[in-house]
N, C-alpha and C positions, 0 to 999 in steps of 0.2 A: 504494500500500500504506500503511494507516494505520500508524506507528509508535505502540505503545501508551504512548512514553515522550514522545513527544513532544504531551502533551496542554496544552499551552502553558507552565505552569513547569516549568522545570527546575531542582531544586535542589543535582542535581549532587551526590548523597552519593557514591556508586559511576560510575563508568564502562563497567560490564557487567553483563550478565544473561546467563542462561539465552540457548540457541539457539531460538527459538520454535518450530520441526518436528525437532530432535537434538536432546535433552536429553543426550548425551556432548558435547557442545560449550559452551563461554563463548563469549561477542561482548564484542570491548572496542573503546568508542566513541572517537573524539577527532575534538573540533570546530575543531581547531587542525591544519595540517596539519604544522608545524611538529612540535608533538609526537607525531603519524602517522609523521614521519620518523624522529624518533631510536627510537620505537616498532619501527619494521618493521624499521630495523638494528642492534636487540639481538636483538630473534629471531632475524634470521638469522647473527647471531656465535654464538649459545647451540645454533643448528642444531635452531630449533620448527619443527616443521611447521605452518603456517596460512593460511589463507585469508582473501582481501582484499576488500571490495567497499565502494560509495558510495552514500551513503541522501541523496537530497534531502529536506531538511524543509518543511513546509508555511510559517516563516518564512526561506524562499529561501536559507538556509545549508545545506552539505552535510556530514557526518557522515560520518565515513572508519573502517570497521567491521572488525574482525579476527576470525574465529572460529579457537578453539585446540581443541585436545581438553581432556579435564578429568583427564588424567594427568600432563596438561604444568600443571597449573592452577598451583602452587603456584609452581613455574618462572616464568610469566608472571605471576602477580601481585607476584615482585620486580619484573621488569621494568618493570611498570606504575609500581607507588612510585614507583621509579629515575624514570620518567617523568616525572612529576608532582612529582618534589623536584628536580630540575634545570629543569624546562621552564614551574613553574607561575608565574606574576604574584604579587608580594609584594599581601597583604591591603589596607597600606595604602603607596601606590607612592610620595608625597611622603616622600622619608626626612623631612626637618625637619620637617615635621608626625606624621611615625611615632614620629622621640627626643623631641619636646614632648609627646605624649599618652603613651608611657612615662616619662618624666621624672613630668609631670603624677600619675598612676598609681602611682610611687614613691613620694611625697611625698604622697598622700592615705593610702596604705596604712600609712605612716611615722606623718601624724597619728593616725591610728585606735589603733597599739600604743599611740602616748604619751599617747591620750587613757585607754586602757585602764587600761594601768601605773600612771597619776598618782589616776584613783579608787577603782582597789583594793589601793594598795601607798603611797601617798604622801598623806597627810592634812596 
């Protein structure tokens, strides 16, 4: 079965769509089984009802899929957040290189007021 999401990038804005034959259904994706886990055991603390199944992709990863109803929608998509703000990879994962490019970031933003300040307030 062709996945229509998986047409080689992924850019990963959303992690669900539409049910593609039940339009009253989400599908929510995760490539992590990790976050699959804590995923499937808020649902069933919150008592959703859903359904579970496993998509191999054509680059040899498997895709672990949820479908909810779209009355619960609002419901699972805390759960999802929840998910993805506990479960997800910091941006940039070196901390010392994370506080040197904010630090760095600081102190350009810093020069930029005092370059501001000093040509149209300070002659």
């Amino acid at each position: 079965m062709e996945d229509k999401l998986d047409i080689g990038l992924d850019i990963g804005f959303v992690n669900y769509k539409k049910h593609p034959s039940n339009q009253n259904y989400m599908v929510f994706r995760f490539k992590e089984e990790k976050m699959a886990d804590f995923f499937r055991e808020r649902l069933t603390q919150e008592k959703i009802w859903f359904e579970e199944g496993e998509e191999d992709l054509r680059t040899g990863k498997t895709v672990i899929m949820f479908g909810v109803h779209k009355s619960d929608y609002s419901r699972v998509q805390k759960i999802n957040y929840e998910t993805h703000g506990k479960l997800r990879k910091p941006f940039i994962a070196d901390k010392a290189l994370r506080y040197t490019l904010m630090t760095l970031l600081f102190c350009l933003i810093a020069l930029a007021i005092f370059a501001i300040v000093k040509i149209n307030f300070i002659n």
